[in-house]
C-alpha positions as CSV (number, residue, x, y, z in Angstrom):
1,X,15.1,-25.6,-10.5
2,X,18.8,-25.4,-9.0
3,X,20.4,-24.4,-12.1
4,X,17.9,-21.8,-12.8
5,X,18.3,-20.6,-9.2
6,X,21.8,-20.9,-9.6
7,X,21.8,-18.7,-12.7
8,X,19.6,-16.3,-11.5
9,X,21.8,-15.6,-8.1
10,X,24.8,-15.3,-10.6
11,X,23.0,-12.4,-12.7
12,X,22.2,-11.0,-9.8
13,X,25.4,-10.8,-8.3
14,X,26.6,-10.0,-11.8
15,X,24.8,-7.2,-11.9
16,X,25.4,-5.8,-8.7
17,X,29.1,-6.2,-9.3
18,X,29.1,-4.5,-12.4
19,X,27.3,-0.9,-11.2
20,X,28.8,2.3,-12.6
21,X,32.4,3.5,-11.7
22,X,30.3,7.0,-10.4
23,X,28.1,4.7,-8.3
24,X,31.0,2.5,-6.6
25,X,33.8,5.7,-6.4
26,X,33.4,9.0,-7.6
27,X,34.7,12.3,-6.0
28,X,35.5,15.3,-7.7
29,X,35.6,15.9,-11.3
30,X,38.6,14.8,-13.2
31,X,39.0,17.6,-16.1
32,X,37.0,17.6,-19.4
33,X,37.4,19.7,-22.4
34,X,35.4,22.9,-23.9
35,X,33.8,21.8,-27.1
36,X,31.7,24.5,-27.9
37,X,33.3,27.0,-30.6
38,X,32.0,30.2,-29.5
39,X,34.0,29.5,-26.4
40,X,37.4,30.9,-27.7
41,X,38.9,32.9,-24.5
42,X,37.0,31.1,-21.7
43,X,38.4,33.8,-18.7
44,X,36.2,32.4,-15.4
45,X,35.2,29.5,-14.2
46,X,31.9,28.3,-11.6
47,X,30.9,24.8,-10.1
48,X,27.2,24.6,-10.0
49,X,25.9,23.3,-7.1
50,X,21.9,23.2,-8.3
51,X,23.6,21.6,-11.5
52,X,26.2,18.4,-10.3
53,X,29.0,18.4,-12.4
54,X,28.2,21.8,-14.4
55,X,30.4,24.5,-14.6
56,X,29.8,28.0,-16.0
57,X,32.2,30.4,-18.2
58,X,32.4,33.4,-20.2
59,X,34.8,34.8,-22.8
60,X,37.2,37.3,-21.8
61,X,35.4,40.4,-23.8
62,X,34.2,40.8,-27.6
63,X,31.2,38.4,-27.0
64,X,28.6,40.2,-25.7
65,X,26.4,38.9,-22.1
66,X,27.0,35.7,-22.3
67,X,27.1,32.6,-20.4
68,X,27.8,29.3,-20.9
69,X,26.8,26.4,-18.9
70,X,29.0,22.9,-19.7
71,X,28.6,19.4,-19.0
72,X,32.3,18.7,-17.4
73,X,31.3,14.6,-18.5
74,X,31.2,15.3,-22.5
75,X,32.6,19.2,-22.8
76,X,29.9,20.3,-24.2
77,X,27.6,23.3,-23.9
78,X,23.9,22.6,-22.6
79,X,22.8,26.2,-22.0
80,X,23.8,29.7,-22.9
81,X,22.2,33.1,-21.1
82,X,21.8,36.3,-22.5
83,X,22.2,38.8,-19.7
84,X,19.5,41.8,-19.8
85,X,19.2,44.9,-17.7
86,X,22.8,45.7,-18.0
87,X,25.0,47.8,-20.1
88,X,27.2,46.7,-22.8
89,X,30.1,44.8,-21.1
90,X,33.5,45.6,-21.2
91,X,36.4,43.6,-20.1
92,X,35.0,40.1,-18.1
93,X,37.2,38.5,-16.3
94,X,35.9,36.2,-14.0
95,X,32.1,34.4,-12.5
96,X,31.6,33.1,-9.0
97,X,28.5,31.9,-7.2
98,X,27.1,33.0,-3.9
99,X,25.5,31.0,-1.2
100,X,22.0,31.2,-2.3
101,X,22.6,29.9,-5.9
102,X,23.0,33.5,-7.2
103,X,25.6,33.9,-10.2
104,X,27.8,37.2,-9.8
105,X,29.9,37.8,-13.0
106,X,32.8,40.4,-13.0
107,X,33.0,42.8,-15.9
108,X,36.3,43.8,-13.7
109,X,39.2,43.9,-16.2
110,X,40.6,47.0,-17.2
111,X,43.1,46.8,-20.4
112,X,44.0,50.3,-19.8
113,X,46.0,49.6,-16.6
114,X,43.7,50.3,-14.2
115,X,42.3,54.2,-15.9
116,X,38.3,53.3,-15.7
117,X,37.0,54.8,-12.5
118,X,34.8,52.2,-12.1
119,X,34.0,48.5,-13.2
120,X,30.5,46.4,-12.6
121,X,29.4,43.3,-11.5
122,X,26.4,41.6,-12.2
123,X,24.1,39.2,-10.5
124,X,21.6,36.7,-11.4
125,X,19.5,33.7,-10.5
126,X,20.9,30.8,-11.4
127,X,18.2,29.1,-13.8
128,X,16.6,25.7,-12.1
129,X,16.4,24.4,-15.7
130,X,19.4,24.9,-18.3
131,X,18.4,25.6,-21.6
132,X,19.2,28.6,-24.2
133,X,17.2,31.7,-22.3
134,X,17.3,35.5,-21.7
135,X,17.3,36.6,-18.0
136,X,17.7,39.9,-16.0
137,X,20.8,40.9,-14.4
138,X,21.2,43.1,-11.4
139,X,24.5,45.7,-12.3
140,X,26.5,46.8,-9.1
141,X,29.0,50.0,-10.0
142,X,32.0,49.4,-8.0
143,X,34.6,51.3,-7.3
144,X,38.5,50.9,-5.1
145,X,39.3,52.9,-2.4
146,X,42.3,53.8,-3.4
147,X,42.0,54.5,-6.9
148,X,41.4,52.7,-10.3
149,X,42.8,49.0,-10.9
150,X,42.8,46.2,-13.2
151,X,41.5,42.9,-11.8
152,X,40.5,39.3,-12.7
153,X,39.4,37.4,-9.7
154,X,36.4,37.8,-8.5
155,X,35.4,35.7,-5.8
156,X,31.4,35.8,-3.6
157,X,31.9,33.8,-0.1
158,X,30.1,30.8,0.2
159,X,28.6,31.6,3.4
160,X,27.8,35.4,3.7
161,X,27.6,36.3,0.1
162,X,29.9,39.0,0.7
163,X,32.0,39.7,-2.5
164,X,35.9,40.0,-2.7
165,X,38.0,41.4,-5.9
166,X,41.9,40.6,-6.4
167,X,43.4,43.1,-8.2
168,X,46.3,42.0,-10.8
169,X,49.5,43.3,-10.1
170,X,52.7,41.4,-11.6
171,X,54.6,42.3,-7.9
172,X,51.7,41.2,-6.2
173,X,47.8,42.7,-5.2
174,X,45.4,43.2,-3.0
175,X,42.5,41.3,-1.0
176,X,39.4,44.1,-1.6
177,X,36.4,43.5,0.5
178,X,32.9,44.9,-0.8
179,X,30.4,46.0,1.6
180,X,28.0,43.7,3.3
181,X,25.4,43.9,1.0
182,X,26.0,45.6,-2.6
183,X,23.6,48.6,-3.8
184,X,22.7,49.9,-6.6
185,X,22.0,53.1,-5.3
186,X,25.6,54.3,-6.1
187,X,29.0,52.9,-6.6
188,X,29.6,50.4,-4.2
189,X,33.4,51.0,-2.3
190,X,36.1,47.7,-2.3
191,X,38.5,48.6,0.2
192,X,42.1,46.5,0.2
193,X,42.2,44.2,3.7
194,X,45.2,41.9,3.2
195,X,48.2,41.8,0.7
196,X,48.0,38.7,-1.7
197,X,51.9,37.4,-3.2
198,X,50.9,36.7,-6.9
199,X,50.1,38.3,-10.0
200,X,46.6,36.9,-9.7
201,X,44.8,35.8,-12.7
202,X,41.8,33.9,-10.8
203,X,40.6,33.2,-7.3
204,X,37.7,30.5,-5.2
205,X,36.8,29.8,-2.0
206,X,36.3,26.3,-0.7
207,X,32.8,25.0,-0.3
208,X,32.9,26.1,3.6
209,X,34.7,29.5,3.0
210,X,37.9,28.7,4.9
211,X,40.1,28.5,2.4
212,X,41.5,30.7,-0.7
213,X,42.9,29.6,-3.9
214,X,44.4,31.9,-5.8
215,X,46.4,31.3,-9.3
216,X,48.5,33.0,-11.4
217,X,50.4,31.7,-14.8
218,X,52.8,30.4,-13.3
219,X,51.8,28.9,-9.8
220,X,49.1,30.0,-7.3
221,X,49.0,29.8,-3.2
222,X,46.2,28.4,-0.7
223,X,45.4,30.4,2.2
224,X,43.1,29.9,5.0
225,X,40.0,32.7,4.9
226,X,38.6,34.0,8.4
227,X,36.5,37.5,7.8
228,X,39.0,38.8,5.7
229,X,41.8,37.8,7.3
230,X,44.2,35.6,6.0
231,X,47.0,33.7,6.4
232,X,49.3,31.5,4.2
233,X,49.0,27.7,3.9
234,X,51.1,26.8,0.8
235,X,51.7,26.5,-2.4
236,X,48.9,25.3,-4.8
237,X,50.0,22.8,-7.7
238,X,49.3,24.9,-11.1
239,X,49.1,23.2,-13.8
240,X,50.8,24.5,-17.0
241,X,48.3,26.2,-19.5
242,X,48.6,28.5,-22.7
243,X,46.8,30.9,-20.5
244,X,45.6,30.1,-17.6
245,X,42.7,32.5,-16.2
246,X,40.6,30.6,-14.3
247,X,40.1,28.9,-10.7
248,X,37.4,27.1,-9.3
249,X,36.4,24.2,-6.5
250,X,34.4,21.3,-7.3
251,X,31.4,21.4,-5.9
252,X,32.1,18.7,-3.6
253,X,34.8,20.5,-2.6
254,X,37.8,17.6,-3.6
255,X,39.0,19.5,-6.5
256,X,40.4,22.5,-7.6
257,X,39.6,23.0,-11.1
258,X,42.1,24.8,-13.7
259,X,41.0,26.8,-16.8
260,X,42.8,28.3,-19.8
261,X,41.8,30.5,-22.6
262,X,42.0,29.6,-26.4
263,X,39.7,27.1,-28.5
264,X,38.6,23.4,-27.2
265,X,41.1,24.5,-23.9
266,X,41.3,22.1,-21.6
267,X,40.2,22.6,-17.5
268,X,42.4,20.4,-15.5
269,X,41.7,19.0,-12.0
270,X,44.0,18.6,-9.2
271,X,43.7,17.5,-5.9
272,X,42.4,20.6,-3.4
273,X,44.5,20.8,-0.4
274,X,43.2,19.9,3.1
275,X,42.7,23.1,5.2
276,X,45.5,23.4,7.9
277,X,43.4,22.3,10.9
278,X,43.0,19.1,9.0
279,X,39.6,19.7,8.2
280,X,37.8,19.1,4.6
281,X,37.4,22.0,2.3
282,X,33.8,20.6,1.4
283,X,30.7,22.4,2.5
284,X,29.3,19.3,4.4
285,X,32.4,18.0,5.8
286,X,32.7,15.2,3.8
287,X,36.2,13.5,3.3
288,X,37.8,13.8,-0.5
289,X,39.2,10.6,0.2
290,X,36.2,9.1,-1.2
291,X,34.0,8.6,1.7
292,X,31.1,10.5,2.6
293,X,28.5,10.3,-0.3
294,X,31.1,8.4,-2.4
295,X,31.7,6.2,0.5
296,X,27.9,5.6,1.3
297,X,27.7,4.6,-1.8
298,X,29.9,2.1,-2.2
299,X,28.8,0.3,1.4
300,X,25.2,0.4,-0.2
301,X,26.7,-1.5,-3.5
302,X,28.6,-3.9,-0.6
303,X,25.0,-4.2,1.0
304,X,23.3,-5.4,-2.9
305,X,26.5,-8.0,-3.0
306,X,25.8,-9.3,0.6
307,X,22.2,-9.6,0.4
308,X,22.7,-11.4,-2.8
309,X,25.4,-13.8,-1.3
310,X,23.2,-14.6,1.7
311,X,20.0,-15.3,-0.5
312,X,22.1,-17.9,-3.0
313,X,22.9,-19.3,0.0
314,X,19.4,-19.6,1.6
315,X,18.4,-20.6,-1.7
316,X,21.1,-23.3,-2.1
317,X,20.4,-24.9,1.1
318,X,16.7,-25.2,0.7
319,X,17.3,-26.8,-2.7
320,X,19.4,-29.5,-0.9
321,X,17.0,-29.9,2.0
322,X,14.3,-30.8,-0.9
323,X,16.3,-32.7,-2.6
């Protein structure tokens, strides 16, 4: 009876010790790999937050309406859309989602330098279950205030849904805000609100929309976001890439994640930046230092152990009182 209690209090404690890495840490995502072979110029990146640890892309152009949805734990590819209802796209440079688990892609390039008088966006439900499916796209016309321009980060605002465009300028672009709500009665007018310093090849807001990454090839810059405003934070850490065209927050907000074009590219994460008032980028407020679910966590895994201690314990002393 006491060595079988004995054994018993040491599985148990076994086992409570030996619970997943995810389940005693976690955080942010820490990189993966695209696997999937049709993904060959992978130009935009997207967290999901109805999906935990998905991320969707696109190829840059010559692949049709597309989407791929990827499992950032293995690389691989669990769903692809086929986007219907819009025309044939063009140059696509970049995916984003709003606050209401809408996907808005950005057919936005322009390989002329800036000559097409208008781009397009589109918008779409983000599926509740991933699998291989056709679904219809809403297409926006958009056009600049002042005048044609070639762009690759497009970027919706976590809270509002109000969409922003960077254009790509080697010298430097533009912040362009969209209107409140986009139409598709019409072309729908991006006017330039604040000058950005970098040839921008991607962009994301932070989980709570006060912050803005932005990248470029060779570095990128954080700045804070209020209405359009913004201000300089810092510099980001870039890492180096082939080609790198893409930008996006983990979900939880602890990350920023780094994409590249060319086949079985790698997306890199780095540390995202705590906002200047000292406050976390994540949506709920949680700390990327590992607390907050990642914390809770690992004080209910303590909890398991304690309870377990105190009933070998219990159990020991009543086996001495018997004997």
């Amino acid at each position: 009876m006491r060595r079988s209690f004995a054994v018993l209090a040491g599985v148990l404690l076994t086992g409570a010790c030996a619970l997943p890495a995810s389940a005693a840490g976690g955080g942010g995502d820490q990189g993966f790999t695209l696997k999937d072979p049709r993904i060959t110029e992978s130009s935009g990146l997207a967290a999901s937050r109805l999906h935990p640890g998905i991320y969707w892309t696109h190829n840059d152009s010559d692949d049709g309406p597309y989407l791929y949805a990827v499992d950032s734990r293995t690389g691989r590819t669990v769903a692809r859309l086929t986007l219907r209802g819009i025309g044939a796209p063009r140059d696509v440079e970049a995916i984003s989602i709003g606050p209401h688990d809408e996907i808005y892609v950005g057919d936005i390039g322009d390989n002329l330098g800036g000559k097409w008088p208008y781009v397009w966006i589109y918008r779409l439900p983000e599926p509740k279950v991933l699998k291989d499916e056709t679904v219809t796209a809403t297409q926006y016309v958009v056009k600049y205030e002042n005048g044609p321009r070639d762009a690759e980060s497009l970027l919706v605002h976590p809270r509002t849904g109000r969409v922003y465009i960077i254009d790509k300028k080697e010298d430097g672009g533009h912040l362009y805000e969209g209107p409140a709500t986009l139409s598709t009665s019409g072309a729908n007018v991006f006017r330039p609100v604040a000058p950005v310093d970098l040839w921008a090849t991607d962009a994301a807001f932070s989980p709570d929309g006060g912050q803005l990454a932005v990248r470029g090839y060779f570095g990128g810059i954080l700045y804070g976001f209020d209405g359009g405003r913004i201000r300089r934070e810092g510099r980001l850490e870039v890492p180096w890439q082939g080609q790198g065209e893409s930008l996006t927050y983990s979900a939880d907000g602890t990350k920023l994640m780094y994409g590249s074009e060319g086949a079985q590219s790698a997306v890199q994460a780095k540390d995202a930046p705590a906002r200047a008032d000292g406050k976390s980028p994540s949506e709920n407020g949680s700390s990327g230092s590992g607390e907050g679910k990642a914390g809770s966590t690992g004080l209910q895994v303590g909890a398991v152990v304690a309870a377990v201690g105190v009933a070998a314990l219990l159990g020991l002393r009543r086996l001495r009182r018997r004997d």
